[in-house]
C-alpha positions as CSV (number, residue, x, y, z in Angstrom):
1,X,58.1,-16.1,-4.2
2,X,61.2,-17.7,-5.6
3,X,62.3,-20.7,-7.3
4,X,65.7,-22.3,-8.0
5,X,67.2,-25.4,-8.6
6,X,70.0,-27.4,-6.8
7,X,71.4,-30.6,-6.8
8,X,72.1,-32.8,-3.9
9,X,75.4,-35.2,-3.7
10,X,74.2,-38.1,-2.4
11,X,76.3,-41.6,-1.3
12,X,73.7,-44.3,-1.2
13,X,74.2,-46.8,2.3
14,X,76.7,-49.5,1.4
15,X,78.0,-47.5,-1.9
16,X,81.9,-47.5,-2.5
17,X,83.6,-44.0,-2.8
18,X,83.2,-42.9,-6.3
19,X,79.6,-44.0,-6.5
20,X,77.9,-41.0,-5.5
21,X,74.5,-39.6,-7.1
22,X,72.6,-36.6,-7.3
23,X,69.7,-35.7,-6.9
24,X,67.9,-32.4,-8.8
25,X,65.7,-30.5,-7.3
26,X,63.6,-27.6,-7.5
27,X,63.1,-25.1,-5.0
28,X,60.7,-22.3,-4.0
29,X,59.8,-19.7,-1.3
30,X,56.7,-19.7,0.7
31,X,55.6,-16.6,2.7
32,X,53.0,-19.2,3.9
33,X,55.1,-22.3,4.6
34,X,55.5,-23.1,8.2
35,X,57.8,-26.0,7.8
36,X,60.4,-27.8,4.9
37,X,58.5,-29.5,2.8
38,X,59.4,-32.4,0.0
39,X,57.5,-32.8,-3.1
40,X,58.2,-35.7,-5.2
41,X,56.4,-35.7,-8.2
42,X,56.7,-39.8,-10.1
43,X,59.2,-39.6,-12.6
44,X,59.2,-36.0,-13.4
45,X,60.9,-34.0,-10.6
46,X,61.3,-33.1,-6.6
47,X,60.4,-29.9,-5.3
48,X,61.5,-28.6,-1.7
49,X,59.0,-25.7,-0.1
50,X,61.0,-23.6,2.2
51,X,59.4,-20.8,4.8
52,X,60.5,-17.6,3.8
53,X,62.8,-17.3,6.3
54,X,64.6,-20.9,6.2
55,X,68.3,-21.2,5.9
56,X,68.8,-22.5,2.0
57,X,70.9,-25.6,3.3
58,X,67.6,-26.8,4.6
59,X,66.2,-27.5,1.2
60,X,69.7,-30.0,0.9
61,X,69.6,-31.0,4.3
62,X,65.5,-31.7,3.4
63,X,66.5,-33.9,0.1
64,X,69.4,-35.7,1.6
65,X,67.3,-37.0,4.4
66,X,64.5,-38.2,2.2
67,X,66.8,-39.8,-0.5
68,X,65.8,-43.5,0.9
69,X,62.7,-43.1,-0.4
């Protein structure tokens, strides 16, 4: 299993250029993971689970899609 972090660039819907944020996450390997999955822990931190095999942009790809929430 392994863990890293990352950090996602995000431009919020309706921002101006210059406003971007980012987003940290956290994430780790699964040999048992089927599928990308999104962990977000209240006010502490976001983890993305990846298969073993997945493509690392997947974990950004993962965190940019969720951002709304």
């Amino acid at each position: 299993m392994s863990i890293h972090t990352g950090t996602s660039h995000l431009t919020p819907p309706g921002a101006g250029e210059g406003q971007a944020s980012e987003i940290e996450y956290t994430v780790r390997r699964s040999s048992r993971a089927r599928r990308v999955r999104v962990n977000v822990r209240a006010h502490t931190d976001v983890e993305v689970v990846l298969p073993a095999h997945a493509p690392e942009r997947a974990a950004a790809a993962a965190v940019r899609e969720l951002a709304p929430w």
